[in-house]
C-alpha positions, 0 to 999 in steps of 0.5 A, a space after each residue: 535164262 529161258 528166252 521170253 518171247 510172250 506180252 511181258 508187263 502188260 496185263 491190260 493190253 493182253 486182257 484187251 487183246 484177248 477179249 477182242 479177238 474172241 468176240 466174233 460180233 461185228 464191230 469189235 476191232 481193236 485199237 492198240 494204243 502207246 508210246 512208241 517202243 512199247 512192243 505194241 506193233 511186235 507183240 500183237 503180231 505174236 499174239 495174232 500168230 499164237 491166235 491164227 495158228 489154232 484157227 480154220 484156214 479160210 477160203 480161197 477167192 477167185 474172180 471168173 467172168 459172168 456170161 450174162 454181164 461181163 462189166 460185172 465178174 462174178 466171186 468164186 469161193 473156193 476151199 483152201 488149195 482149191 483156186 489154184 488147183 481149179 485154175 490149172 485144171 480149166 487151163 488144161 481143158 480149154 487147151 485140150 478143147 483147143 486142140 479137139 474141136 478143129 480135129 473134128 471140124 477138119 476130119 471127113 465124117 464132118 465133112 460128110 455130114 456136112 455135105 449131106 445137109 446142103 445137098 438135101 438143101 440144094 434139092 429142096 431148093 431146086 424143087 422150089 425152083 422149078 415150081 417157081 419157073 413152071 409159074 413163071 412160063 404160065 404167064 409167058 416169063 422166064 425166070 432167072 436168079 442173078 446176083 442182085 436177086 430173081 430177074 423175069 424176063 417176058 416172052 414174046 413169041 416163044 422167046 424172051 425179049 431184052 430191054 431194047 426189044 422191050 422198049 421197042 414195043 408199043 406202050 399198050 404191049 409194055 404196059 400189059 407186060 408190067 402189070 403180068 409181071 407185077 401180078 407173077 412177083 406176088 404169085 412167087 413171094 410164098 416160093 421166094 419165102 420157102 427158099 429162104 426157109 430151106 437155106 435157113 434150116 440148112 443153116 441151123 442144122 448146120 450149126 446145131 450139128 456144129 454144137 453137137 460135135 463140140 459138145 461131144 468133145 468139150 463134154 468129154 473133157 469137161 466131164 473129168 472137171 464136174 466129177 472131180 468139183 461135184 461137192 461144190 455147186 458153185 464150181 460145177 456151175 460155173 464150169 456148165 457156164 463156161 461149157 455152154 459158152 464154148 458150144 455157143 461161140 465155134 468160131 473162136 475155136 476153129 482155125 482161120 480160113 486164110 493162110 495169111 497171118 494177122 497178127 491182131 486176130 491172133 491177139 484179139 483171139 488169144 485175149 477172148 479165150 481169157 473169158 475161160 480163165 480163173 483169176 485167184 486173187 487169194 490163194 491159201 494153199 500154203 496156209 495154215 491156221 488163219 492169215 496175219 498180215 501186216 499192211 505196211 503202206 495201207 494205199 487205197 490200191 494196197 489195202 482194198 484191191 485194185 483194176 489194172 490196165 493194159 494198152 491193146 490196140 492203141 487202147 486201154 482196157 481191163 477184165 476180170 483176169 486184171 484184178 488185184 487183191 489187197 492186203 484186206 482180201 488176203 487177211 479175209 477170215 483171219 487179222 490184219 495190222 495197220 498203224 493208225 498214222 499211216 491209214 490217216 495220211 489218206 482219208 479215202 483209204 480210211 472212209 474205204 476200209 471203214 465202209 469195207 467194215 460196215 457193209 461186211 464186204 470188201 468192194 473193189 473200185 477204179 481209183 479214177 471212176 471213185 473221184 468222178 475222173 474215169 475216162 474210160 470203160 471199166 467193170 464193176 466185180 462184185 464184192 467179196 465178203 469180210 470176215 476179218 479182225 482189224 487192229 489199228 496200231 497207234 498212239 493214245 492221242 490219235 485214238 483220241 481224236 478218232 473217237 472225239 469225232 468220228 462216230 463211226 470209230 466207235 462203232 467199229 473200233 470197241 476194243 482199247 488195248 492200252 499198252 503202259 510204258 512201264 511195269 511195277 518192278 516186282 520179282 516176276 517182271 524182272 524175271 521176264 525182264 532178263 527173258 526178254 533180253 536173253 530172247 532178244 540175245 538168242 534171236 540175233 545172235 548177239 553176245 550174251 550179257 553177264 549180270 553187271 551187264 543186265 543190272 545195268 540195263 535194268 537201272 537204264 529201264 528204271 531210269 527210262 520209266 523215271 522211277 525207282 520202282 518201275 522197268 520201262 517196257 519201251 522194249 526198242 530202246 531197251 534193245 537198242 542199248 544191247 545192239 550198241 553194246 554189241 558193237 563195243 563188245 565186239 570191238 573190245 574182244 569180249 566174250 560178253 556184253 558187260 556193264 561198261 559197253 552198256 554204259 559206252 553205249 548210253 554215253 555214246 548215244 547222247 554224245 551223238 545228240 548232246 551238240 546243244 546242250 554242250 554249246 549251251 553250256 559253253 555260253 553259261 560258263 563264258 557267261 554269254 548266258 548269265 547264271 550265278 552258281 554261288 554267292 547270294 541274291 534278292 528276288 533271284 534264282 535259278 530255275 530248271 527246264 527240260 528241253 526236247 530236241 528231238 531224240 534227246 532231252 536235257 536239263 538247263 538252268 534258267 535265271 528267274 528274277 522279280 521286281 516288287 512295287 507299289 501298284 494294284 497289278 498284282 503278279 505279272 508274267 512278263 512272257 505272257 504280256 509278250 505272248 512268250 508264256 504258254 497257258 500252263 506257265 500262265 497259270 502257275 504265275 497266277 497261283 503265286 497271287 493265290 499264295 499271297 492272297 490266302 497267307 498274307 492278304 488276312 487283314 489287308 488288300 495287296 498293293 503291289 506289282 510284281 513283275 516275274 520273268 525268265 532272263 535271256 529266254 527267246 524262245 517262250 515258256 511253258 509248263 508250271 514246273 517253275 512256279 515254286 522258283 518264282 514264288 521263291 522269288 517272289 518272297 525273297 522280293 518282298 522280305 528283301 531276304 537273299 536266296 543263295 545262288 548255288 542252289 536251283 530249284 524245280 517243282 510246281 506249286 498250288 495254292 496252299 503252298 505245296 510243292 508239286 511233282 514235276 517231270 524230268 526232274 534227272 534231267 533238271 539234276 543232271 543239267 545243273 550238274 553239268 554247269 556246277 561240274 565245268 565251274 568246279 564244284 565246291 561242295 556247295 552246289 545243289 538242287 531243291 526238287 519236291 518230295 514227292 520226285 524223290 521216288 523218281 530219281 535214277 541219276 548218272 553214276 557221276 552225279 551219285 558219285 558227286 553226291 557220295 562225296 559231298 561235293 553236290 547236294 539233292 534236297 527236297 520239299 514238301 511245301 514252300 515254307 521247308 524250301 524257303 528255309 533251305 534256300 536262304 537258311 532263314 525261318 520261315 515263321 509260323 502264324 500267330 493267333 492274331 493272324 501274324 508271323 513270328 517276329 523277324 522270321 521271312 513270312 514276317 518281314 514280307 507281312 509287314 513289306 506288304 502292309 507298308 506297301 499297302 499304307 503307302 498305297 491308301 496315302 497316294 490315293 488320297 493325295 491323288 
């Protein structure tokens, strides 16, 4: 067999899945729904690697810092491979830069033309000066530049005076010299002005000559990087911006004056050149065809991206180099696959993806600053755009609640693809039955399976479906058996996988989860729990129900008794009155009181109270799967007719008194077998299950075996009348004209039961 590796038996789903992909328009993301074990989370994510692998490859996206607002970096798209190529080759030019620049500022030309600008500025300044002092002298002052600024001293008699020759004077004379000195410091103002525009100008072509010589090296180097991104305009745009930014801030580059080291200048330096840095947060370089990705654990920080922090200083801060993309950044311009329960354990994760949705753009936010708790400075980038298919992978219970109350849901998930839990049984998908298992063989190298191995996988897969006619498509537990088997296979020596190791692994893997169902049965057959298996009983019967514990489920009998008297409560549900009845059971007792109203009730009111209860149950019931029993019971109450004890019988009943299919009917079968087995059977035991359960009987070879024999029974009914008949081998009697039944048949004994019941009923009310 040729392994088979595609979407096998659901036609639906890969309907679904191909229509949403296709559609391009806003809101068609898709929602997988289905058992587990259907191969939903498998096989979409081979569909989605087939899709991509014919798709453009997207964008990488990078974040770079904006020069005009730090506190919001600015996104950077570039084509595929261009990120990281870009990254390295700014890396190298800021290096170089490094390096040129304080070359330039340390060689000698330098240090010539720097030393001719001051020296024009000295005598320009000195020029200045000297008009200042010829002021100066005319009103009898000397002039001198100290370090708190221009001092002018008076000259009395041809020389200047100190303070204590000052004070010494007469006021007169110190008075005249206060206001001449008053009157000089206007007259020098425009000079002490004109001084300070020499220095400021000597400055500024200082530093436009500093700019210049920078600008002559960064030009150099970066000329390489613009020739080599001139086809994007954002690139090159983003490199004259960070050109422009090194001209503007020297000092960063020059080496420091001091010999001594510091250890934080050289840290705080080392973080400004990160101002120069690219950071790639979507690379895909190494892609080809669109990106599948598969969010295995969707957290906020996961899924939308997130601002790290790092301790400088005793502080903490981020940049832009510090953001981290998030599983939906990588899947920009392709898939991504996120199972619904594992988005729903945080609702902000799903309000964050749904707005990422919305707005066609992916935001990243502090965790702390979106619940109001951010204490420290942070940055706010910009967002991104989304061009990406989500498809939510879950059961059809969660889409449901999803879409009963969350409209935006709708919106946004348009797309159902239903994955069946089982496939028609048709010559094709057993085709691709057996290519699945040969797939599966072939990828993990197991033992290849011979035919008894696969016919008996392939009764497993109807067994799992619980019909005769369909192949379950849960995968996983199909290919859980196969692991298994391998086990055996090895162990035996065998050079395949053959039937018996597939039915060592079934049986192994229910004797590991069968502990309650084995002490169950121990408590039936100590008679702690009390079920007849042969013999006869009126208003008796044993019942059937499944219970779940977990991975494994099992049939048990249950005994169901009623008690009829006079009374006008009709039917009564002893686990409901005790709140142990879930509605459903509730409801099937309640059809009994139909059946009885619209066979009997032709001509008379019925008087009576019947009780209905399962006996030892402490633990409540639900389902209507019983109703037939009881109303088996019921009638074997009133007509005072036995029904045979080795008989359990299972199925719902409506109110025309047709036997309705139930679930777990293998299970129900197998349970009773059991208890009948470890008594020893007699060739009497048996089960009643509705007709319509027989397509859906795949029973263990040792029930089909006891079947063979004659050593247990399966029978059938379509309607309460045909399983009544079997259960007490009376006639049921059909109806007369005149409303009544045949004499003596069982309807005929209950018909006149419950007209006495009823006179007796009239007389006790006159009495009263």
């Amino acid at each position: 067999m040729k392994p088979i590796e595609a979407m096998i038996g659901q036609p639906r789903a890969h309907q679904a899945l191909m229509f949403g992909i296709n559609v391009k328009e806003p809101g068609f993301n898709i929602y997988a729904a289905g058992l587990p074990g259907t191969g939903k989370t498998t096989t979409v994510l081979d569909f989605l690697k087939e899709t991509a692998r014919d798709d453009p490859t997207p964008s990488d996206w990078c974040y770079v810092n904006n020069f005009s607002d730090e506190y919001q970096p600015k996104v950077l798209e570039c084509p595929s491979g261009i990120g990281r190529q870009l990254k390295r080759d700014l890396r190298e030019v800021v290096q170089a830069a490094r390096l040129a620049i304080p070359q330039l500022f340390e060689g000698t030309d330098y240090a010539a033309k720097r030393e001719e600008i001051f020296r024009k500025m000295n005598q320009m300044r000195q020029h200045t000066i000297a008009k200042m002092g010829q002021e100066a002298q005319k009103d009898d002052f000397s002039m001198q530049f100290t370090s708190i600024g221009l001092s002018l001293m008076p000259i009395v008699q041809g020389k200047p005076i100190s303070d204590e020759e000052f004070l010494s004077l007469s006021s007169n004379e110190q008075q005249s010299i206060v206001e001449k000195r008053e009157k000089l410091k206007e007259k020098l103002i425009p000079y002490v002005r004109q001084l300070r525009e020499i220095e400021g100008k000597a400055r500024n072509d200082v530093a436009e000559f500093d700019k210049d010589v920078a600008l002559y090296a960064i030009e150099h180097l970066m000329s390489n990087l613009l020739d080599k991104y001139k086809e994007y305009d954002n690139i090159t745009q983003h490199l004259r911006e960070i050109q422009q930014n090194i001209v503007e801030n020297l000092d960063l580059f020059r080496p420091g004056r001091s010999g001594d080291k510091d250890e934080t200048q050289d840290t705080l330096r080392e973080l400004a050149f990160r101002l120069y840095d690219i950071n790639v947060i979507v690379d895909n370089s190494d892609l080809k065809g669109a990106p599948v990705v598969k969010e295995q654990n969707p957290t906020f920080d996961n899924l939308l991206g997130k601002m790290e922090k790092e301790g400088q200083l005793g502080n903490l801060r981020t940049d832009f180099t510090l953001i981290r993309s998030g599983s939906l950044h990588k899947a920009n311009g392709g898939y991504i696959m996120i199972r619904a329960e594992q988005l729903l354990r945080d609702l902000n994760v799903y309000e964050g993806l749904k707005r990422a949705l919305k707005n066609h753009e992916i935001r990243i936010e502090d965790a702390a600053e979106r619940v109001g708790y951010a204490n420290i400075k942070t940055i706010t980038p910009k967002p991104i755009p989304l061009n990406s298919k989500v498809i939510l992978i879950g059961d059809s219970n969660t889409y449901q609640v999803l879409f009963a109350y969350d409209p935006e849901f709708r919106e946004l998930f348009k797309v159902k693809a239903e994955f069946d839990n089982a496939m028609v049984m048709t010559d094709d998908n057993l085709h691709n039955y057996v290519g699945f298992l040969s797939a599966l063989v072939k990828k993990e190298k197991l033992h290849h399976l011979d035919a008894s191995a696969i016919a008996r996988l392939i009764e497993h897969g109807c067994r799992l479906a619980d019909d005769q006619q369909k192949l379950s498509t849960q995968f996983g537990l199909v290919a859980d058996v196969v692991r298994e088997a391998e086990f055996y296979a090895l162990k035996s020596n065998s050079k395949y996988i053959t039937a018996d190791h597939i039915e060592t692994a079934i049986d192994a893997k229910v004797y590991r989860s069968n502990l309650i169902q084995e002490r169950l049965g121990e408590y039936i057959r100590r008679n702690v729990i009390l079920i007849s298996t042969s013999g006869t009983a009126v208003g008796q019967i044993n019942g059937l129900s499944v219970l779940n514990v977990g991975d494994f489920e099992f049939g048990v009998p249950s005994r169901i008794t009623v008690a009829v008297g006079l009374g006008k409560e009709g039917v009564i549900d002893v686990q409901r009155e005790v709140n142990m009845g879930g509605p459903i059971h509730g409801k099937g007792v309640m059809i009994l009181a139909g059946y009885l109203t619209s066979i009997f009730a032709y001509d008379k009111p019925l008087a009576l109270t019947a009780r209905v209860v399962f006996e030892q149950n402490y633990e409540g019931v639900e389902g209507d799967s019983a109703s037939s029993a009881e109303l088996y019971a019921l009638l074997s109450a009133l007509s005072e007719i036995p029904i045979r004890q080795n008989f359990a019988v299972t199925g719902s009943v409506n109110q025309k008194g047709e036997i309705q299919p139930i679930g777990g009917v293998n299970e129900k079968i197998e349970g009773y077998f059991e208890v009948c087995n470890s008594r020893g059977l007699d060739g009497n035991h048996s089960v009643l299950i509705p007709d319509s359960n027989v397509s859906n009987l795949m029973l263990k070879k040792e029930v089909i075996d006891a079947v063979k024999k004659g050593r247990f029974h399966i029978y059938s009914a379509r309607t309460i009348e045909e399983g009544i008949e079997i259960l007490t081998g009376i006639s049921a009697g059909k109806r007369r004209f005149d409303g009544g039944f045949q004499k003596d048949s069982l309807y005929d004994l209950v018909d006149r039961r419950l007209r006495d019941m009823a006179e007796k009923s009239k007389q006790f009310h006159n009495i009263m």
